[in-house]
C-alpha positions in Angstrom: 0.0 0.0 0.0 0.9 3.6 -0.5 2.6 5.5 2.4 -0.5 7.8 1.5 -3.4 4.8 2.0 -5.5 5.6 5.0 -3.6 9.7 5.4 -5.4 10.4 1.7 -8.5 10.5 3.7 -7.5 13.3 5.6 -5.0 14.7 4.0 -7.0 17.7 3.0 -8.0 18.0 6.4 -4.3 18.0 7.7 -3.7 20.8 5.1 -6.3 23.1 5.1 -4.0 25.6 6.7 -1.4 25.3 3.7 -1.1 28.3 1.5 -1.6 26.8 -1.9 -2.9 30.1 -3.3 0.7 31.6 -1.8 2.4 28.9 -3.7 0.8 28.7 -6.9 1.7 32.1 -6.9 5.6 31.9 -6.2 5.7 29.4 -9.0 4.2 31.4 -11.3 6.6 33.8 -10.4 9.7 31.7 -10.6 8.3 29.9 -14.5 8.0 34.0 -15.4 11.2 34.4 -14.9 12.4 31.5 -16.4 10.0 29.8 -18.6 7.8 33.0 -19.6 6.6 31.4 -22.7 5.4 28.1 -21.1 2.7 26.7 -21.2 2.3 23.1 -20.1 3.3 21.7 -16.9 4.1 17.8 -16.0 3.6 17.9 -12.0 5.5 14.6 -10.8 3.8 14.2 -7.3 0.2 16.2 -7.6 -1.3 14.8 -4.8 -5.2 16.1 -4.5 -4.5 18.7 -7.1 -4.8 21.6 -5.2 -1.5 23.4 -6.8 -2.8 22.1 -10.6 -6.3 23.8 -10.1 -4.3 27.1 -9.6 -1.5 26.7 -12.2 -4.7 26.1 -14.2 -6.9 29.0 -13.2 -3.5 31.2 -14.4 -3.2 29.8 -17.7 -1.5 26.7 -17.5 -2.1 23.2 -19.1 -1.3 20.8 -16.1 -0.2 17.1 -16.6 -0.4 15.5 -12.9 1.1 12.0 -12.1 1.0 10.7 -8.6 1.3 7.1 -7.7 -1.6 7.1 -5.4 -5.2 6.3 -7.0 -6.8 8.0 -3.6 -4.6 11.2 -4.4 -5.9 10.9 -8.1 -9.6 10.5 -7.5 -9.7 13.1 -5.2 -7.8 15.5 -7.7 -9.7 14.7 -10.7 -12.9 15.4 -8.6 -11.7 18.8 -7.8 -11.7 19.3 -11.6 -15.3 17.8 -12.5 -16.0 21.0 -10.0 -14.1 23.7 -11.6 -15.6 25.9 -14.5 -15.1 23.7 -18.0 -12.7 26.4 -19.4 -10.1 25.1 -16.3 -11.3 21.5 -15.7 -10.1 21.1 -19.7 -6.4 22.1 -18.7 -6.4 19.5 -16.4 -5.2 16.2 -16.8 -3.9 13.2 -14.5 -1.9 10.0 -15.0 -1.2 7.0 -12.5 2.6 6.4 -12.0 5.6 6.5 -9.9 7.8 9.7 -11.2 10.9 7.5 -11.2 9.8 5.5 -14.3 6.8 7.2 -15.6 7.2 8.5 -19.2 4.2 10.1 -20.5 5.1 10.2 -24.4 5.3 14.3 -24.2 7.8 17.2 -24.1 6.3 20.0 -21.5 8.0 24.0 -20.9 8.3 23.0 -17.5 8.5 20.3 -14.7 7.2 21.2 -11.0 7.4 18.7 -8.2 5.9 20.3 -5.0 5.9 19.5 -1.1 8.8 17.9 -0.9 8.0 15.2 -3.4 11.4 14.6 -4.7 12.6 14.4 -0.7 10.5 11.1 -0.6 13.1 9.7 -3.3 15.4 8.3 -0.4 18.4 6.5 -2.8 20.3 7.6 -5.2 19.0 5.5 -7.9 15.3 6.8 -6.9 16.8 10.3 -6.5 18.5 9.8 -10.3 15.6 8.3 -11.8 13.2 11.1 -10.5 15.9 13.9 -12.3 16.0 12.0 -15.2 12.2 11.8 -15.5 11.8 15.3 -15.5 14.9 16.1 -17.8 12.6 13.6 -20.2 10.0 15.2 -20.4 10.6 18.9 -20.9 11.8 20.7 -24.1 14.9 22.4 -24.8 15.0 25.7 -22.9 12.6 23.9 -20.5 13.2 24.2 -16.7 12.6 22.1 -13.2 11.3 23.7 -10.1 11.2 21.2 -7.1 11.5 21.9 -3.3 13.2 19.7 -0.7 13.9 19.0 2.6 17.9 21.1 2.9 20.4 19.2 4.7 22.1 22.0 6.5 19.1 23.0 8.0 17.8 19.6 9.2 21.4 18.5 10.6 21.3 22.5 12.5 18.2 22.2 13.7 17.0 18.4 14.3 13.4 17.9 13.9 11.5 16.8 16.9 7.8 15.3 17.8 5.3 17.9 16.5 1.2 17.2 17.7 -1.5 18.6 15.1 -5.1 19.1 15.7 -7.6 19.5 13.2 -11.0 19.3 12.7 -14.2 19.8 10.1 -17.8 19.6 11.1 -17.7 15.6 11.4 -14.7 14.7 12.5 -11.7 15.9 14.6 -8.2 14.7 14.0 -5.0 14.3 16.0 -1.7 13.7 14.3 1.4 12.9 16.3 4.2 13.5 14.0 7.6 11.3 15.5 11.1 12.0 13.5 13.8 8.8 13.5 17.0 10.2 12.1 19.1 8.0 10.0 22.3 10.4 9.5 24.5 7.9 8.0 21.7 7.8 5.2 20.4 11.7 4.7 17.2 10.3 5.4 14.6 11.4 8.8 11.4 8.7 8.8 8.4 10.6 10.0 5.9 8.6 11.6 2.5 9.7 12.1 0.2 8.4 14.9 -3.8 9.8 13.6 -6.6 9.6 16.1 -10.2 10.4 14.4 -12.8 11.2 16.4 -16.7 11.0 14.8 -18.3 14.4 16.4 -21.9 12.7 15.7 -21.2 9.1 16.9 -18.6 9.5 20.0 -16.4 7.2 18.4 -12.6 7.4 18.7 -10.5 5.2 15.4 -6.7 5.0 15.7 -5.4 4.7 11.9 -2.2 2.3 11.9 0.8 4.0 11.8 2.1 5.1 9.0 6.1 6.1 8.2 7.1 8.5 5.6 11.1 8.4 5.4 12.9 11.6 4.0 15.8 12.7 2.4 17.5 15.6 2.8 19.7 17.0 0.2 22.2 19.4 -0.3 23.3 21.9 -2.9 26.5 20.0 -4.1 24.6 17.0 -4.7 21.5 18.4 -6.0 23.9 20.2 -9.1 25.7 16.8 -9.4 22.3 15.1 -10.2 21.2 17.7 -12.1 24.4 17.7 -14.7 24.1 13.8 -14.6 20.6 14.3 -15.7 21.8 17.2 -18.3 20.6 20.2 -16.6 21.8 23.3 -15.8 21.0 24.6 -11.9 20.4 28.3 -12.6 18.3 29.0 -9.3 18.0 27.7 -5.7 16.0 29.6 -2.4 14.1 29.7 0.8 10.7 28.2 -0.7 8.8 31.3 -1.0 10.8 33.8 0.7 13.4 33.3 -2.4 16.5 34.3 0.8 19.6 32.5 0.7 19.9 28.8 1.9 21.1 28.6 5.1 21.3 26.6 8.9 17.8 27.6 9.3 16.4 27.2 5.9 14.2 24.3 6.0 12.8 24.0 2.9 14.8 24.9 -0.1 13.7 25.3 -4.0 16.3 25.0 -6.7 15.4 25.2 -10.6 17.1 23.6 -13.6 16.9 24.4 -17.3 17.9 22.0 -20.3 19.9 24.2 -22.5 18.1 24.9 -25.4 
């Protein structure tokens, strides 16, 4: 099963504080600067599609592919709902992005929320690079984020407790971190306690581990060459500030020379 099984069902939920609009926005600024002209995006983990609906709504033609069919069903519902003149830029594909190949050249790749942090080896981590160089034309760029090394290894991330709710249910995520230093890689694991509001009743969902990898610059330009692309940005995500100890999540963006 899919790290994402029984957490698709609230994942939403868990998120509904998440500033997608703030996102979709920072990567429309980022493909301005260095994709003005594109057009169609291939978006290698889209999750519930949240990011695609607004990369849509500003013009774009967005190709998601996420290995999860919960994810998938839940993002292509969100388009049935949008105006027809969005829902027809919006398309979605089953597959895992270190093999997919969807038979089409794109102006840009995006890979969001750390997506390309779940690819813990360095064949998965090569595989996902080469994917993208794949599938986007010359000129063509890559705009992923990631979990960034320094940061993680400064700071250490510690047991975090979450509390959520809608008007049926109310949710408690415990979020544990296991470090693996000799690896680059932190496994999350989440403990979720649902509560029904109507029926009093308390479900535990079996634990779930998401393992991480955190990356760092050197390595990140080293795949990116090996994958023949060119690293011509990297950033706080969203603030666009220099990487540094405290800079947790880190964008970088490649282009394939033309």
């Amino acid at each position: 099963m899919s790290v994402f099984g029984e957490y698709a069902r609230y994942y939403n939920l868990f998120y509904q504080d998440k500033d997608y609009e703030g996102e979709a926005a920072f990567v429309y600024r980022i493909l301005q600067r260095h994709a003005p002209h594109a057009k169609r995006i291939l978006e290698l983990g889209s999750g519930t599609g949240r990011h695609a609906l607004l990369l849509a709504e500003k013009g774009y033609a967005v190709h998601g592919v996420d290995r999860s069919p919960a994810m998938l069903e839940q993002a292509r519902d969100r388009a049935r709902q949008a105006p027809a003149s969005i829902a027809e830029r919006l398309t979605y594909h089953e597959g895992d992005i270190r093999d997919i190949r969807v038979k089409e050249a794109f102006d840009a790749v995006i890979s969001l929320f750390h997506v390309f942090s779940y690819q813990t080896t360095d064949e998965a981590l090569t595989a996902a690079f080469n994917t993208a160089a794949a599938h986007l034309k010359p000129g063509g760029v890559l705009l992923f984020d990631c979990w960034y090394g320094p940061a993680v290894l400064a700071e250490r991330p510690a047991v975090r407790i979450k509390r959520l709710e809608d008007e049926s249910v109310s949710v408690t995520r415990i979020s544990e971190p296991r470090c693996h230093d000799e690896r680059n890689t932190v496994d999350v694991v989440y403990t979720v306690f649902v509560e029904d509001k109507h029926l009093g009743q308390i479900q535990r969902i079996p634990n779930e581990s998401h393992t991480m990898r955190y990356l760092f610059t050197p390595e990140v330009e080293a795949l990116m060459r090996q994958a023949g692309l060119q690293t011509v940005e990297s950033g706080e995500w969203m603030t666009e500030r220099r990487p540094s100890h405290d800079t947790f999540g880190v964008y970088f963006v490649g282009m394939k020379p033309a």
